[in-house]
C-alpha positions as CSV (number, residue, x, y, z in Angstrom):
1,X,-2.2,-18.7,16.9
2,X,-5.8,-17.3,16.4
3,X,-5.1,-13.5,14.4
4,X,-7.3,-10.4,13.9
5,X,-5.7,-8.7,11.1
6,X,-6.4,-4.9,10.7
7,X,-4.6,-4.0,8.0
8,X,-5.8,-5.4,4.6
9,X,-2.1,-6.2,2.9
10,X,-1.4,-8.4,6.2
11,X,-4.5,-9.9,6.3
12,X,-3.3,-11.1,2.3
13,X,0.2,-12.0,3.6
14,X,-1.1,-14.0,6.6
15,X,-3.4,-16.0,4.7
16,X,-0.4,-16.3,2.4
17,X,1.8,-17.9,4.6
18,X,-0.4,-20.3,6.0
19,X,-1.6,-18.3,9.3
20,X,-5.2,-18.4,11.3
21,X,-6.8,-15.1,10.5
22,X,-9.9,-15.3,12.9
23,X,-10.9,-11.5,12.3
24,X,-10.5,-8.9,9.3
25,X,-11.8,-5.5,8.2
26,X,-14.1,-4.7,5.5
27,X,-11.5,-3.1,3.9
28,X,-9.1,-7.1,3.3
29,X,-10.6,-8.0,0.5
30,X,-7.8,-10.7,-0.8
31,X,-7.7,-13.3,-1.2
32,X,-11.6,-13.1,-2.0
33,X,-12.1,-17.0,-1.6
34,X,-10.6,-17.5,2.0
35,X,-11.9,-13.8,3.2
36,X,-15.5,-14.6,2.5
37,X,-15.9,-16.8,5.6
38,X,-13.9,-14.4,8.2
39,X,-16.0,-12.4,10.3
40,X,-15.7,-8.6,9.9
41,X,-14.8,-6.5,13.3
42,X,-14.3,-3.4,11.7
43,X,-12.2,-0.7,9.7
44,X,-8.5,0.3,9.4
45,X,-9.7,3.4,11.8
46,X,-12.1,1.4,14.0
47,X,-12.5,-1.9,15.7
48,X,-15.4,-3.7,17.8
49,X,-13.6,-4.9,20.3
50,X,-17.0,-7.4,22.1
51,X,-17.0,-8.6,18.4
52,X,-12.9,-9.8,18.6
53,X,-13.8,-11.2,22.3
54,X,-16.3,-13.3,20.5
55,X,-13.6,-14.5,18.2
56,X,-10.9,-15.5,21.2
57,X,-7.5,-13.8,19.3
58,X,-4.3,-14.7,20.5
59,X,-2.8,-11.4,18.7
60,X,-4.1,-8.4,17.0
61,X,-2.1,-7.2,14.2
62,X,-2.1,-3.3,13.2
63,X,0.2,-0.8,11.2
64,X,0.9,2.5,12.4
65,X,0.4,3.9,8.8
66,X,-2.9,1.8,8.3
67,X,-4.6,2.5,12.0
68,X,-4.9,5.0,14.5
69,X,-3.0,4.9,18.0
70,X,-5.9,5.3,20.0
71,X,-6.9,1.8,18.2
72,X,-4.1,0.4,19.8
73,X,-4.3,2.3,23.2
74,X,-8.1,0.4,23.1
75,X,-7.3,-2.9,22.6
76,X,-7.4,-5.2,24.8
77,X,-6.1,-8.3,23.7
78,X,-2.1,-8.6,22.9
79,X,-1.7,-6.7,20.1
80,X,1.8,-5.6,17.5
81,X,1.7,-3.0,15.4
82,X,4.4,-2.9,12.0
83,X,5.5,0.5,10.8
84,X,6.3,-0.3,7.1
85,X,7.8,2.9,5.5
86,X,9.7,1.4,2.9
87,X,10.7,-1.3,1.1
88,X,13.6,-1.6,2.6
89,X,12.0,-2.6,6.1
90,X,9.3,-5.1,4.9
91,X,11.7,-7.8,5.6
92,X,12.1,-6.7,9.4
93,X,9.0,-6.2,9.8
94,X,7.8,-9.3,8.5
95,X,10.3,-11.1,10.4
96,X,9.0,-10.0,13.9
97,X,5.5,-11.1,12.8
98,X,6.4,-14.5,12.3
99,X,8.6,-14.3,15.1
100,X,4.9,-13.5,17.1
101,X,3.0,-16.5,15.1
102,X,5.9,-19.1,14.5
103,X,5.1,-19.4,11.0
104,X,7.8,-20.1,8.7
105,X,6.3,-18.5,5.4
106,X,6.3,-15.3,6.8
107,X,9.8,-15.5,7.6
108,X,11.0,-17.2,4.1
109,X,8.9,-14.1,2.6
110,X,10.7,-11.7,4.6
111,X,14.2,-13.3,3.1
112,X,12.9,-12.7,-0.4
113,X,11.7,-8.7,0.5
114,X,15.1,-8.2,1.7
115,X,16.7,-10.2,-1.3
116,X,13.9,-7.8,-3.9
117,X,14.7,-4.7,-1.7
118,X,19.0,-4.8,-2.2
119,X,18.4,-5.3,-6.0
120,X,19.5,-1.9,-8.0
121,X,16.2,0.3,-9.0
122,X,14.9,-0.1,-11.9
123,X,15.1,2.7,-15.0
124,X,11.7,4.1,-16.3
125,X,11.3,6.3,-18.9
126,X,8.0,6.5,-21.0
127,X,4.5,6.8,-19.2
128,X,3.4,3.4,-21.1
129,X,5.9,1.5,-19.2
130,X,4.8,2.4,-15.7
131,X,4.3,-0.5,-13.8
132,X,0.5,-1.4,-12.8
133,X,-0.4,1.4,-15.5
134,X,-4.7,1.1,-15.8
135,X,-5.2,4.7,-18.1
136,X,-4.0,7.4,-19.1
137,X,-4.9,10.8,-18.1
138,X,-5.0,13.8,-20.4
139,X,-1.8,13.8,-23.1
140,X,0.3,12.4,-20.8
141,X,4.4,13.8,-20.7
142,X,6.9,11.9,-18.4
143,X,10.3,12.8,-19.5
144,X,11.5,15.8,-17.4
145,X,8.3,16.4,-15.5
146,X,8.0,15.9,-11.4
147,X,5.6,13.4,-10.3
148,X,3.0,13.9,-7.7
149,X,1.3,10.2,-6.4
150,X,-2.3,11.2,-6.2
151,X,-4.7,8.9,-3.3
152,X,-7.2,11.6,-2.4
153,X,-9.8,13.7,-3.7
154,X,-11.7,16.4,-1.8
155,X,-9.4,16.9,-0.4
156,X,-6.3,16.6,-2.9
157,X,-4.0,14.2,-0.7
158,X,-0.6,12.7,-2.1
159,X,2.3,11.3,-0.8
160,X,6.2,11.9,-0.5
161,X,9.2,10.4,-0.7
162,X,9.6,9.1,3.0
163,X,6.3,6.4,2.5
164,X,6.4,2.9,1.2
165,X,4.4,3.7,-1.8
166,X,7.4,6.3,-2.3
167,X,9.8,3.7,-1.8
168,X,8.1,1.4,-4.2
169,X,8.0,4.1,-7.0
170,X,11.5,4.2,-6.4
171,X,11.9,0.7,-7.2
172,X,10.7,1.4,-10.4
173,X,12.4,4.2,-11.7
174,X,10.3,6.8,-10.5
175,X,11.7,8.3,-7.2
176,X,14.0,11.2,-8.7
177,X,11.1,13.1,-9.9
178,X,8.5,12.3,-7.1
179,X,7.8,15.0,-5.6
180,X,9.5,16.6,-2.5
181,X,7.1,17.2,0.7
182,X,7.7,18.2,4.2
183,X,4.9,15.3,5.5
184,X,3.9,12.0,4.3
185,X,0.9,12.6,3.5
186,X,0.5,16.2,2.2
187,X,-3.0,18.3,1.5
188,X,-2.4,19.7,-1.9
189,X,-4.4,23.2,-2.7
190,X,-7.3,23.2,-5.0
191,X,-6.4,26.1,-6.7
192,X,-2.7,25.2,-7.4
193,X,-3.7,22.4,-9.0
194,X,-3.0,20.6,-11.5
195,X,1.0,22.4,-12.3
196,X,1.8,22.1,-16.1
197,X,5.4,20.6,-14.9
198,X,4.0,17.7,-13.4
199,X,3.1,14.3,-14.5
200,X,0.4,12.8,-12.0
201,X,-0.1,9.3,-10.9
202,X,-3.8,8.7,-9.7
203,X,-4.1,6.0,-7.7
204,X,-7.0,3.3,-8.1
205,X,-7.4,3.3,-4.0
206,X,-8.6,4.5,-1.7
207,X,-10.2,6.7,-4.0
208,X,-11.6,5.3,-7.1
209,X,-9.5,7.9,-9.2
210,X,-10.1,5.5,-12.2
211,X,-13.9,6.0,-12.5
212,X,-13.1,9.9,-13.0
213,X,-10.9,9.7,-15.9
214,X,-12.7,11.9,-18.4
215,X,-13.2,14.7,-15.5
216,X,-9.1,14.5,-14.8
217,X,-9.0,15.0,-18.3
218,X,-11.2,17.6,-18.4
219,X,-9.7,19.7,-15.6
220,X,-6.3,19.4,-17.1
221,X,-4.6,16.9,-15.6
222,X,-1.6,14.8,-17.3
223,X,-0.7,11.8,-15.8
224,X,-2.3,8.0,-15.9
225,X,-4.0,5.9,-13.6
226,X,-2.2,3.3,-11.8
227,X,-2.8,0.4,-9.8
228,X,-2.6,1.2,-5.9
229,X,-3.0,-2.1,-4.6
230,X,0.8,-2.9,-6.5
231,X,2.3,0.4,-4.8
232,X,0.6,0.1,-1.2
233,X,-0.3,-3.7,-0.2
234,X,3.2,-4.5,1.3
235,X,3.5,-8.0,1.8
236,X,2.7,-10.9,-0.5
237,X,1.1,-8.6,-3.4
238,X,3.5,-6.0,-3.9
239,X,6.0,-8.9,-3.5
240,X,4.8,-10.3,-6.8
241,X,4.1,-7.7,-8.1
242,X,7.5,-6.0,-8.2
243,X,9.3,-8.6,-8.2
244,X,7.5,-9.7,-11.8
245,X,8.1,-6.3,-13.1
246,X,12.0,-6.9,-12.1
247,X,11.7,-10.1,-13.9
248,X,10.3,-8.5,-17.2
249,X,12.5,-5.3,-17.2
250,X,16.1,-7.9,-16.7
């Protein structure tokens, strides 16, 4: 089947497993080599529909975390949407892709997320352990703090518990002392910020928190900069990517 990914983590997976990605966004970037030659048709919030026609899909993939519903009210070719909100639902997910494709990588991968999501969490307890970790911020102080995920500036955006980014912090030892918030993705107040009691993870992407390292430092922040493509790319990178650090920490 001929598929227009939308979401840059499938797009990765797809590739992965062996399937015809026709279409991407700007934003799939891996891998890098096989990318290069697929024609763009857009963002993760907008797509140019003439420009898919052009590329005859069989199926449009999106994720109701990566792309808006008014995306998917638009489109007019057959489309599926995931809704991956935690580790423990990659596997499902997955499963009904290749169910869509008939590609058998996709469902021997979804076998191994749901093998790598039953395993106990891992134990972490010193900042220079953190999986992915690129920085540090500040004098950073993980024992006994709360942790707030950072993936926004202006304005301050983080995440909660009930994401897959949570769920993959959880995997690592982290998701007693994430923070607690009533949305997903939760506006934080300039002014409250940063809270001496918390120990901040700034992630790489979307926003490039680890260009501004000196001016987190400067503000006051404690925390280190981490690695957002091994928190948020469900699929075939976070796949590796956890399941290496599972590896090492055995």
């Amino acid at each position: 089947m001929r598929v227009i990914s939308l979401v840059p983590s499938l797009t990765e997976t797809l590739i992965d497993c062996g399937v015809e990605v026709v279409g991407r966004t700007r934003f799939c970037l891996h891998p890098q080599a096989a990318v290069a030659s697929i024609p763009v048709v857009g963002g993760t919030k907008e797509a140019n529909w003439t420009r898919c026609a052009a590329l005859q899909p069989d199926l449009v993939l999106m994720d109701r975390e990566e792309n808006t519903l008014e995306m998917a009210r638009s489109c007019p070719f057959q489309w599926f949407a995931t809704h991956i909100t935690s580790a423990d639902v990659v596997g499902r997910e997955l499963n009904k892709i290749a169910e869509l494709v008939d590609n058998q990588g996709l469902t021997d991968l979804a076998a191994k997320w749901e093998e790598l999501a039953a395993m106990p969490d891992l134990v972490c307890q010193h900042w220079k352990n953190i999986p992915g970790l690129i920085d540090k911020v500040g004098d950073p102080v993980l024992e006994g703090a709360r942790v707030e995920y950072m993936i926004w500036q202006d304005p301050w955006m983080a995440i909660s518990r009930n994401t897959f980014i949570g769920s993959m912090l959880g995997k690592v030892g982290l998701g007693g002392q994430l923070a607690e918030h009533a949305t997903p993705y939760p506006t934080l107040e300039d002014e409250s910020l940063p809270r001496a009691d918390t120990f901040y993870l700034f992630s790489s992407e979307p926003f490039p928190f680890d260009r501004y390292v000196d001016d987190l430092t400067q503000r006051g922040f404690n925390g280190a900069i981490v690695d957002g493509e091994y928190y948020s790319w469900f699929g075939t990178r976070s796949y590796r990517s956890l399941k290496q650090t599972m590896v090492e920490w055995a």
